[in-house]
C-alpha positions as CSV (number, residue, x, y, z in Angstrom):
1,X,0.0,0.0,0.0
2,X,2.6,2.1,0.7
3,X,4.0,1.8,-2.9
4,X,3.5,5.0,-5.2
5,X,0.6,4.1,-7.3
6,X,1.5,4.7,-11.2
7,X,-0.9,6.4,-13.4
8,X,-1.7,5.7,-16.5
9,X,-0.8,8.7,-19.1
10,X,-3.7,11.0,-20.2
11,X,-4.0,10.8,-23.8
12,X,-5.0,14.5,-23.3
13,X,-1.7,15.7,-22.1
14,X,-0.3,14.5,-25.4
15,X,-2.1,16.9,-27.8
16,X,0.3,20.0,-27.2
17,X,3.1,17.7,-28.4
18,X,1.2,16.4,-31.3
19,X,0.1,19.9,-32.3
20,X,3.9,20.9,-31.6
21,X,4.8,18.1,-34.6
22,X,2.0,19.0,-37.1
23,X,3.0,22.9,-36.6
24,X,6.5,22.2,-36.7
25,X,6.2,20.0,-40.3
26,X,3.6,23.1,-41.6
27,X,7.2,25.2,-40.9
28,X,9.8,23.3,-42.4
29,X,7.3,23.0,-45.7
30,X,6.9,26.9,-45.9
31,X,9.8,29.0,-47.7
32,X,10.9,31.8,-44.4
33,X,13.6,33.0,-46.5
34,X,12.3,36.0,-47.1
35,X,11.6,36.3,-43.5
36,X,14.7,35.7,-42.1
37,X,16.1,38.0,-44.7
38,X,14.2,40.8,-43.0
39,X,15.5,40.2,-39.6
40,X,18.8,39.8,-40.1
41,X,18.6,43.4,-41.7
42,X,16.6,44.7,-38.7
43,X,19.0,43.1,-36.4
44,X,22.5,45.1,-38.4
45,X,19.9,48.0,-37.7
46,X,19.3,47.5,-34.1
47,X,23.0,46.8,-33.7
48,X,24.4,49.6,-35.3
49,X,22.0,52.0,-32.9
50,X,23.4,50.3,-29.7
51,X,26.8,50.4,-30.8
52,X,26.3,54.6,-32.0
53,X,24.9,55.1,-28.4
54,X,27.3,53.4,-26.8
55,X,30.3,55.1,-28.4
56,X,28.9,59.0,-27.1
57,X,30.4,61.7,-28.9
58,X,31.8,61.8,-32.7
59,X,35.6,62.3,-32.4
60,X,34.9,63.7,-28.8
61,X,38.2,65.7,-27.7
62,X,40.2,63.5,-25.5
63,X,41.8,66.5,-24.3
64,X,41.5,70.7,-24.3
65,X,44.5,70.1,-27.2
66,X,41.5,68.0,-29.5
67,X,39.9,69.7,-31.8
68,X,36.5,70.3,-32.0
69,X,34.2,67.7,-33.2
70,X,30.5,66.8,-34.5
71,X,27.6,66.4,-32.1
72,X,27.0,63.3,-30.6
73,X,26.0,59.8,-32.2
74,X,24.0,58.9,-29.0
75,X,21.8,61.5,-29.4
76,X,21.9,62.1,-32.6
77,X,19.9,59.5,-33.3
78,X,17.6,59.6,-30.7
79,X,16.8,63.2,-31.8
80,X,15.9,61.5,-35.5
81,X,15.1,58.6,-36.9
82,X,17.2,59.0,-40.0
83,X,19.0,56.0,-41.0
84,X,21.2,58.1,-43.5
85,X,22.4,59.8,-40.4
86,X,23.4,57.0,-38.2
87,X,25.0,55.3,-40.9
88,X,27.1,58.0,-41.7
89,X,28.0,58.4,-38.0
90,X,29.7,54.9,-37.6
91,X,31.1,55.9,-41.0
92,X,32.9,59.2,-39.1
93,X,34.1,57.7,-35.9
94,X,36.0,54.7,-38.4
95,X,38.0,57.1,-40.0
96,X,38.3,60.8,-38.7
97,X,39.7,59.8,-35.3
98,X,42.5,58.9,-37.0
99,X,42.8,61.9,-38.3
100,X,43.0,63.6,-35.2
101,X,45.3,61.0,-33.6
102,X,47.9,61.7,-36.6
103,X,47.5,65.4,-36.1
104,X,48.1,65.4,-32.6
105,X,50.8,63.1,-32.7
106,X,53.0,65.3,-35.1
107,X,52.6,68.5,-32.9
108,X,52.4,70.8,-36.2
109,X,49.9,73.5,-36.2
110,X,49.5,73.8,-39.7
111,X,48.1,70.0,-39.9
112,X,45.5,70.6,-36.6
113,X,44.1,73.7,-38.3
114,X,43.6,71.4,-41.2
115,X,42.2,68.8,-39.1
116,X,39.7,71.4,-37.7
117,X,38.6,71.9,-41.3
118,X,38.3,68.5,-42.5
119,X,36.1,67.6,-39.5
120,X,33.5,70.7,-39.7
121,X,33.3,69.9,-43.5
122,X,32.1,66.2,-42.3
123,X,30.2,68.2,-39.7
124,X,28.1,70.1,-42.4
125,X,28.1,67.1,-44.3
126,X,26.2,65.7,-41.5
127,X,23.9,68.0,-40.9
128,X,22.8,68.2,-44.1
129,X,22.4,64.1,-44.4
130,X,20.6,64.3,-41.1
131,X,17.9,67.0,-42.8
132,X,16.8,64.7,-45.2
133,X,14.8,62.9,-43.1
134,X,12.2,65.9,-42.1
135,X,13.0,68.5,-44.9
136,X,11.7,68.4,-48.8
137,X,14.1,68.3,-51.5
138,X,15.6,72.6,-51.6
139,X,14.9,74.1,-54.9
140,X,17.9,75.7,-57.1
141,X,17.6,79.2,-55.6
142,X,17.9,77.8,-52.3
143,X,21.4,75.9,-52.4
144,X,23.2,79.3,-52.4
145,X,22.0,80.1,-48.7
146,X,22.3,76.5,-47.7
147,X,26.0,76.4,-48.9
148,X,26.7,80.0,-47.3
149,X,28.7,78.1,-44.5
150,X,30.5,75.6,-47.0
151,X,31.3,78.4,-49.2
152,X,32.6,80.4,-46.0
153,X,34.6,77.6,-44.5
154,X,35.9,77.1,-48.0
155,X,37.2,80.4,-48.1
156,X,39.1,80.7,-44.8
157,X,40.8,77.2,-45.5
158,X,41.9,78.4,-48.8
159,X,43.4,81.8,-47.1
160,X,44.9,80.2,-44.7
161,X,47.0,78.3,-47.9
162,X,50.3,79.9,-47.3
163,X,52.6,78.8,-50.8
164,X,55.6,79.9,-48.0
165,X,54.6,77.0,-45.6
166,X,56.6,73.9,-45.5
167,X,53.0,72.5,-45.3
168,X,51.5,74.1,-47.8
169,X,50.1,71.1,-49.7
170,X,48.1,69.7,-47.0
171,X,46.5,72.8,-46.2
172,X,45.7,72.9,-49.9
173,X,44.4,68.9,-49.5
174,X,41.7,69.7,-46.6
175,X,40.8,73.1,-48.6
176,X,40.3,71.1,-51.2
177,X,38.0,68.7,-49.3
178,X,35.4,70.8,-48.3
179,X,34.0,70.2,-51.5
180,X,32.4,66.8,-50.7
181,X,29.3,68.7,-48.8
182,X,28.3,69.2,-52.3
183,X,27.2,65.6,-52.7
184,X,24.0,66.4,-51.2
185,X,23.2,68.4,-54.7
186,X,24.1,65.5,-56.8
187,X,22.7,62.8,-59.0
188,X,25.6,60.5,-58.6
189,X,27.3,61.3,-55.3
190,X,30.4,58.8,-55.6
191,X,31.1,60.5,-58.4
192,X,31.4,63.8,-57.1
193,X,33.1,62.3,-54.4
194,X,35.3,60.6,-56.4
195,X,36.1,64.2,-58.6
196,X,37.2,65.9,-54.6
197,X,39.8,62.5,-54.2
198,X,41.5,63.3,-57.4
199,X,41.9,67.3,-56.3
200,X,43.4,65.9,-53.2
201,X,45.4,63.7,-53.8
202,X,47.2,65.7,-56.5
203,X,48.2,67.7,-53.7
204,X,48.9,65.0,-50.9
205,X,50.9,63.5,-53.6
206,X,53.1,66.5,-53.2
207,X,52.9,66.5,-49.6
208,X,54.0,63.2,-49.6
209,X,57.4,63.5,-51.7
210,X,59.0,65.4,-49.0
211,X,59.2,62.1,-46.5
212,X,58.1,63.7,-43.6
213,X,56.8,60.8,-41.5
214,X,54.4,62.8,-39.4
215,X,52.9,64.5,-42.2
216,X,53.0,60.9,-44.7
217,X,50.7,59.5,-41.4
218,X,48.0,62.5,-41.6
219,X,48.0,62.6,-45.5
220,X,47.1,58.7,-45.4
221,X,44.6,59.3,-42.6
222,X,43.1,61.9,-44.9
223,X,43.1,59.6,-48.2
224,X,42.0,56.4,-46.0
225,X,38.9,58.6,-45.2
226,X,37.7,60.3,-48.2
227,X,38.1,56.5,-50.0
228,X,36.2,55.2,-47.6
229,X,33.5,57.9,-47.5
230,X,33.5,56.9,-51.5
231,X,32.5,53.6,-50.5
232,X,30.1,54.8,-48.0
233,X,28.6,56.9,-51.2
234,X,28.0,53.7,-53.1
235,X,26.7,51.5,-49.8
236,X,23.8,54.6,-48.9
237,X,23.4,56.9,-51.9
238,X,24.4,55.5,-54.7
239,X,21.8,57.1,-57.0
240,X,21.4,60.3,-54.8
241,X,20.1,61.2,-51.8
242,X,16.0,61.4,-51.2
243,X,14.5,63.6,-49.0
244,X,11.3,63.6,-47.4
245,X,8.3,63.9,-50.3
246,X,5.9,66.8,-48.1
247,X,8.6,67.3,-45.3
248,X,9.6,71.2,-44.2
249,X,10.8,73.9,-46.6
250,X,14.4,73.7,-47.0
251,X,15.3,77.0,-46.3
252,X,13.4,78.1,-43.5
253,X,14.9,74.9,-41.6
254,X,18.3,75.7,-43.1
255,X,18.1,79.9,-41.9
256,X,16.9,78.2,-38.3
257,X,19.8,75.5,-38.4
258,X,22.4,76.7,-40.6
259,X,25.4,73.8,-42.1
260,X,27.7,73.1,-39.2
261,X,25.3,74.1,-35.9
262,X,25.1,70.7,-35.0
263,X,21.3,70.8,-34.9
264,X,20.5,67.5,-36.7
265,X,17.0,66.5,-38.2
266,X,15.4,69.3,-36.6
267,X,15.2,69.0,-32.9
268,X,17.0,71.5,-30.8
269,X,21.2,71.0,-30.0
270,X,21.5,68.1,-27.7
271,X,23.3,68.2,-24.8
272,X,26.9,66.9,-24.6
273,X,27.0,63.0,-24.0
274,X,27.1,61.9,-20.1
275,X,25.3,64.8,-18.9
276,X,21.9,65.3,-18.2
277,X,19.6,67.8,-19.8
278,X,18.5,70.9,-18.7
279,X,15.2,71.4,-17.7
280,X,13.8,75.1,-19.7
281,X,12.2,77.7,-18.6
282,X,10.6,78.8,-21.5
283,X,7.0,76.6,-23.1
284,X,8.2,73.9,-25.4
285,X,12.1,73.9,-24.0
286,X,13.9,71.1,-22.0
287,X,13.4,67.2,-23.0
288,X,10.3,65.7,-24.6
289,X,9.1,63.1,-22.3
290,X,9.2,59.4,-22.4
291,X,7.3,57.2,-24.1
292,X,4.8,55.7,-22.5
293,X,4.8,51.7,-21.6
294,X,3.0,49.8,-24.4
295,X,2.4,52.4,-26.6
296,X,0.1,55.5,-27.0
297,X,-4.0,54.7,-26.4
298,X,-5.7,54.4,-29.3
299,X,-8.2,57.8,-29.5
300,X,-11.5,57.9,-28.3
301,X,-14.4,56.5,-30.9
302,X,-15.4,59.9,-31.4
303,X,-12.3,61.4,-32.3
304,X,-12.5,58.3,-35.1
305,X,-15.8,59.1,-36.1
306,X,-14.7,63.3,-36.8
307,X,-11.8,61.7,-38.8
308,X,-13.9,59.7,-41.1
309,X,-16.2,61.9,-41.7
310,X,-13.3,64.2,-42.9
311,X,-11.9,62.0,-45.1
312,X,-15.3,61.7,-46.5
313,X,-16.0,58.3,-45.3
314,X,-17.8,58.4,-42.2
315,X,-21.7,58.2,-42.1
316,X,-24.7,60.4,-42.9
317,X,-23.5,63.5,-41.6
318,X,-20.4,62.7,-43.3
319,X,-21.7,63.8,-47.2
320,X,-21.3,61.2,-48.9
321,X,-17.4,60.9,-49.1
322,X,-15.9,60.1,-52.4
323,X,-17.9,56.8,-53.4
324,X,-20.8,59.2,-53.8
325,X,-19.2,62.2,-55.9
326,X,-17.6,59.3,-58.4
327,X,-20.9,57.7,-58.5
328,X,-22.6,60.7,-59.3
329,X,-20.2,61.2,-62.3
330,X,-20.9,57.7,-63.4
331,X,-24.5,58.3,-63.9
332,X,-24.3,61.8,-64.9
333,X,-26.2,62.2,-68.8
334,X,-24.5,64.5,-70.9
335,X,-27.5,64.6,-73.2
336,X,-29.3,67.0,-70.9
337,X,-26.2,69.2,-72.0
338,X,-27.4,72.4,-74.5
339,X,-26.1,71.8,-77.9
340,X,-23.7,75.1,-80.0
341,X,-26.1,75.2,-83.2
342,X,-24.6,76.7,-85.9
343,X,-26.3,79.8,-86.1
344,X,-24.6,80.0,-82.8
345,X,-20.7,80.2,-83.7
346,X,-19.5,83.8,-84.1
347,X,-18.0,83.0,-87.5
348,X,-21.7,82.5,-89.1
349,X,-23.2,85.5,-87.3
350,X,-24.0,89.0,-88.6
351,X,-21.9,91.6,-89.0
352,X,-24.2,93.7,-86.2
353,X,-24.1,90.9,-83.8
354,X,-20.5,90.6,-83.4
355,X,-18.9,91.7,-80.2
356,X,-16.6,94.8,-80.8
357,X,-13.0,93.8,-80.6
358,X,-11.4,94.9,-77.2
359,X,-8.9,97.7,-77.5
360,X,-5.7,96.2,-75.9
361,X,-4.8,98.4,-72.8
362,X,-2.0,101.2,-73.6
363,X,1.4,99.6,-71.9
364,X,2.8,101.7,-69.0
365,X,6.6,101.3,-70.4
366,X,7.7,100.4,-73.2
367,X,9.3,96.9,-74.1
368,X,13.1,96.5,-73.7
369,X,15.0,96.6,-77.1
370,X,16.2,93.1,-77.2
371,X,19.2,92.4,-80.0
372,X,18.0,90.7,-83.5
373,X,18.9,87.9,-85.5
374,X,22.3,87.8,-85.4
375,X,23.2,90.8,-83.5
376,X,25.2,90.2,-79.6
377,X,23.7,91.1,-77.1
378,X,20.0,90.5,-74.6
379,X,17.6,88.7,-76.1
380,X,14.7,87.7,-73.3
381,X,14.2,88.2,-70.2
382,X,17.5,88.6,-67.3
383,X,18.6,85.2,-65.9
384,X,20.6,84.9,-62.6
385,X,20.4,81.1,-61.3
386,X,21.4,77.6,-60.5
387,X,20.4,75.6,-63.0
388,X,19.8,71.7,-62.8
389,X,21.9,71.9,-59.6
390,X,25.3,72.0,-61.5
391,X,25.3,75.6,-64.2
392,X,24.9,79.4,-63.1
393,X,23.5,80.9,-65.9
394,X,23.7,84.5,-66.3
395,X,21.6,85.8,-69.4
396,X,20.5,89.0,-70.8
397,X,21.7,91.4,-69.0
398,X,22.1,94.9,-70.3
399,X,24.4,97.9,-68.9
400,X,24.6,95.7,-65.4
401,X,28.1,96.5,-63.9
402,X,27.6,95.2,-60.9
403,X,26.4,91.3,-61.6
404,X,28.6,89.3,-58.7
405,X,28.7,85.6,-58.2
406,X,30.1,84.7,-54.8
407,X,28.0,81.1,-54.4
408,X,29.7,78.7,-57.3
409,X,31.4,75.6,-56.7
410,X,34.6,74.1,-57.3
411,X,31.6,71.5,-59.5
412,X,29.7,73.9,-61.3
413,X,30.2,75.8,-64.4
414,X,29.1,79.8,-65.3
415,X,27.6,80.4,-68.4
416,X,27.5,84.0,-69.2
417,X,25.2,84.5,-72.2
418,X,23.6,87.3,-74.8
419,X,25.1,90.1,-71.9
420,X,25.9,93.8,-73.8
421,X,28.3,96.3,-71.4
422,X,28.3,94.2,-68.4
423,X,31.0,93.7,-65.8
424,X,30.9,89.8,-64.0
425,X,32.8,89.2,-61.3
426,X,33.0,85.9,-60.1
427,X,34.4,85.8,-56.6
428,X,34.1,82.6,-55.8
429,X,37.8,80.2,-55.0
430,X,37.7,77.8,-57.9
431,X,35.3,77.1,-60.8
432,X,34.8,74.5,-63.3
433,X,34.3,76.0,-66.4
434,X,33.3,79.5,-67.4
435,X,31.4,80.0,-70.9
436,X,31.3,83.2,-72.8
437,X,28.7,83.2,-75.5
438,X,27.1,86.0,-77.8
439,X,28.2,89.0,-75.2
440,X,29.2,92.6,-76.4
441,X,31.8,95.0,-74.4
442,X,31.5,92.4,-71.7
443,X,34.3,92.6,-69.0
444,X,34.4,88.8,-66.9
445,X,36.7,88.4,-63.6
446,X,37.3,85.1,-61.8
447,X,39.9,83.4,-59.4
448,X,41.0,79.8,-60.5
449,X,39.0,77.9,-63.4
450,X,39.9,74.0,-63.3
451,X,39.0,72.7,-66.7
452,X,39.0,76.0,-69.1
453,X,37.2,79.4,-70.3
454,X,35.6,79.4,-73.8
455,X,34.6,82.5,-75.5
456,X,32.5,82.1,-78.8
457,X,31.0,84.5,-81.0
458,X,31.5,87.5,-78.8
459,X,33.2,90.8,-79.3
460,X,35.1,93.3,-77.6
461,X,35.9,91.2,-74.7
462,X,38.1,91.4,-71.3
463,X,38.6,88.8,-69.5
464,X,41.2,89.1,-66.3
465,X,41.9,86.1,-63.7
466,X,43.4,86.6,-60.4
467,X,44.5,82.9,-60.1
468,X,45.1,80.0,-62.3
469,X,43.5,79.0,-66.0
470,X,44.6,75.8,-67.9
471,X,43.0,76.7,-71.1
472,X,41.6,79.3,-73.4
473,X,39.6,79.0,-76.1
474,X,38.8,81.2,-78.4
475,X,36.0,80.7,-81.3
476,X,34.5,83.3,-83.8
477,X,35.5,86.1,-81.8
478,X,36.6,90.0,-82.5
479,X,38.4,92.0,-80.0
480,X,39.5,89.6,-76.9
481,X,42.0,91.2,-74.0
482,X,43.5,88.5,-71.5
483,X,44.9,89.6,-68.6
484,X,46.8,86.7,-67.0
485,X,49.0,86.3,-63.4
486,X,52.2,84.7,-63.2
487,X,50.2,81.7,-62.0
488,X,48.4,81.1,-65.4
489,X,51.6,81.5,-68.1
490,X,51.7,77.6,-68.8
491,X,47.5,78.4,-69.9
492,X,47.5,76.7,-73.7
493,X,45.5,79.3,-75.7
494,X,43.6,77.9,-79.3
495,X,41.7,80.1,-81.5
496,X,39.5,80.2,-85.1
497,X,37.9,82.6,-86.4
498,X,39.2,85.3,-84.4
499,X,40.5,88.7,-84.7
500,X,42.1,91.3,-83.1
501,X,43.1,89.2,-79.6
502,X,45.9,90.4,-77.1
503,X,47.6,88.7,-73.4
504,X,48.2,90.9,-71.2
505,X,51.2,89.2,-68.9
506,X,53.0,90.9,-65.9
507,X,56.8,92.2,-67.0
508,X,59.6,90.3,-65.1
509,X,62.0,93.3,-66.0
510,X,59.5,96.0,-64.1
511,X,57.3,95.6,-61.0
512,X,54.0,96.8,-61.5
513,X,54.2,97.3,-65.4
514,X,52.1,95.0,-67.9
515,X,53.1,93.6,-71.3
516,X,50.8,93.2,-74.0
517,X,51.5,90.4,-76.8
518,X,49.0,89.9,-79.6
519,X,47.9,86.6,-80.3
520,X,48.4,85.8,-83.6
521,X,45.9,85.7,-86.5
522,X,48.0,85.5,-89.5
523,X,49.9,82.9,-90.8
524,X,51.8,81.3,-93.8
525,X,51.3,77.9,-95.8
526,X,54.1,76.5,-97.3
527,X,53.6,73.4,-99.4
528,X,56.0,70.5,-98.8
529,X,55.9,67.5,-100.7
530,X,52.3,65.8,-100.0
531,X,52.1,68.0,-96.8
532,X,51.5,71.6,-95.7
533,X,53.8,73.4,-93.3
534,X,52.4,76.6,-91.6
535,X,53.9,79.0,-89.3
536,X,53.4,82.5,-88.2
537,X,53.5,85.7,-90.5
538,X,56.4,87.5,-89.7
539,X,54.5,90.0,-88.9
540,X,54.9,88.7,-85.2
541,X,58.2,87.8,-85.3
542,X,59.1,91.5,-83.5
């Protein structure tokens, strides 16, 4: 009796298990592919959010000798939910530390300075990734504001280039650099990005030859990071960046946060990482509070019902919605419509029933005389814009002596077109291309111009640059002035069609004293054997 009595098994108990099996074989037939696709790329995401608020601040300062850095990752991303953002924060603390480190280590002021400018252009840079994730896509008269800090910090790094420096070249390298905020403008941002590399490293190149070890370290920190911000390009915005379709007007949000502030997608500047915030004073200041457990409550039934009925679905006091307007079109009976009979149409009425013809009303001014067919100069209305993100065009313009471009990028090429006694003055560092085109007693001043300036069809023309030009060209022109530094003597100069065309080059034998050579525009054909030789009338040979 004392003996445990056994049980028998309840068939019962064994259901679970058998369901268990059946559900188990449903799951091994099904395809979760797909599926586990998916959360293998949720789980990179949730990992790559701990491990960027765990790692605090972007290229915090170690010390007070650190330079300054971007805002931090932490927070960052817990102000947005941009995954543009965060992704380009794990991209910054993987290579600009290094930057720093090498900068640090050598002791040289000339390469922190340049460290300083490197990291506020990936600041901007980050800013502006970080706004496309509340802000709509800018239009083309709005880039010139947003870029006023890039343009800015472009400037001081390339006035702080001193050729007399023993480290001249890597100033020039992170001058150079700033350029890669421009991405953001671009339909193929590793190509851009790709363009900036090749500018710098024709200088760190330079930098290089001398075999100063300190200096070799921070140029390879600096290559090592724009190559891999070229990869990072073709990982998160290969084809471009998108912004948010109905998010905030770009440049109200970029006048309240301007490139560099640190203010990220929108909220206000977080506070440094391991402190805790501040509590404001003011309404709307401070931190937003938490979440709360399990979610918002869902709203009240009545709050549903005024929603639906809004959106034109609700009941009868909601009118219908838009089942009811479409259904009303359906049935609608266009032969209750009043036919036009003949005897109706103007053309087939009497002379006395016509309506008088309106006298059109006396113009206040009178129209601007705009050039004809084949004349130089306007011919439509002034033009002063960005165009398709990449050409400043600057058209029609009569008598204006005071047209100044200040916003163009090292990218972007200026187009100066149908202008008639006009003075341009480019001042912005470098250029891509400047085009001259159908202008008239036209005077054009720019700094450095990377690929070349073209003048067709033009007369009467002075162009002067305070830098460095590879190339002139010079096409169907009469009456063309160069004035050219000592920085642009190796320019290669081609011309057709032209007339009447002078350089104007500094004298080495007198300070302060120009020499003017004509360019020339006569020449002599010799024939010899089953070719031609040509050279220059001897007119030029004095």
């Amino acid at each position: 009796s004392n003996r445990a009595r056994r049980v028998p098994p309840n068939p019962s108990a064994r259901d679970p298990l058998r369901r268990a099996h059946c559900r188990a074989a449903a799951m091994a037939v099904l395809d979760l592919s797909p599926f586990n696709a998916i959360l293998k790329r949720l789980e990179m995401v949730a990992d790559r959010m701990e491990s960027a608020a765990a790692g605090g601040t972007i290229g915090a300062a170690s010390s007070s000798s650190a330079a300054p850095t971007a805002m931090s990752v932490g927070t960052a991303a817990a102000r947005d939910d941009c995954e543009i953002a965060v992704a380009f924060d794990a991209f910054f603390q993987s290579k600009v530390p290094a930057i720093q480190e090498a900068a640090k280590a050598s002791g040289i002021k000339d390469l922190e300075e340049a460290t300083e400018v490197i990291v506020q252009t990936f600041r901007m840079l980050r800013d502006a990734l970080a706004s496309t994730g509340v802000v709509a896509k800018p239009k083309d008269n709005d880039w010139a504001k947003i870029f006023a800090p890039v343009v800015a910090l472009g400037s001081t790094a390339q006035k702080a280039c001193d050729n007399r420096s023993d480290f001249f070249q890597s100033r020039k390298a992170a001058a150079e650099s700033v350029n890669v905020v421009a991405l953001i403008t671009q339909a193929g941002p590793p190509s851009h990005v790709q363009g900036v590399l090749e500018t710098v490293d024709f200088h760190c190149l330079k930098a290089m030859q001398k075999k100063n070890e300190k200096e070799t370290a921070w140029v390879k920190a600096v290559k090592d990071a724009l190559n891999g911000l070229l990869d990072w390009c073709k990982e998160n915005c290969k084809m471009g960046v998108s912004w948010k379709p109905g998010g905030q007007e770009a440049l109200p949000y970029f006048e309240a946060r301007p490139l560099g502030a640190g203010a990220g997608a929108g909220a206000e500047a977080a506070p440094a990482a391991g402190t805790a915030p501040t509590k404001g004073k003011g309404k709307g200041k401070g931190a937003a509070p938490p979440m709360p457990k399990g979610g918002l409550a869902p709203p009240p039934e009545e709050v549903k019902a005024k929603l639906r009925a809004a959106a034109g679905g609700g009941g009868s006091g909601g009118g219908g919605g838009m089942g009811e307007l479409f259904g009303a079109l359906q049935s609608f009976d266009t032969k209750k419509l009043k036919k036009v009979t003949d005897d109706m149409k103007t053309k087939n009425r009497p002379d006395e029933e016509k309506s008088a013809v309106v006298a059109a009303a006396a113009s206040k001014a009178a129209p601007k005389a705009f050039a004809g067919k084949g004349q130089k100069g306007p011919k439509g209305d002034p033009i002063f814009e960005l165009q398709k993100d990449t050409n400043w065009m600057i058209e029609n313009h009569d008598g204006r002596k005071d047209l100044v471009l200040e916003e163009a990028l090292m990218s972007q090429l200026v187009c100066i077109i149908n202008c008639r006694d006009c003075v341009v003055h480019i001042k912005s560092d470098k250029v891509k291309n400047v085009n001259v085109d159908g202008c008239l007693r036209t005077t054009i001043i720019c700094n450095d111009v990377v690929s070349a300036v073209e003048f067709v069809n033009c007369d009467r023309i002075q162009f002067q640059t305070m830098g460095k030009v590879n190339a002139i060209a010079i096409d169907k022109c009469d009456g063309v002035n160069l004035y050219l530094p000592d920085a642009s003597r190796a320019v290669e100069i081609s011309t057709s069609k032209s007339s009447d065309m002078n350089v104007n080059l500094p004298d080495p034998d007198a300070d302060d004293e120009m020499v003017e050579i004509p360019i020339p525009e006569q020449f002599v054909t010799r024939i010899n054997g089953k070719k031609l030789k040509t050279e220059v009338s001897a007119l030029y040979s004095h």
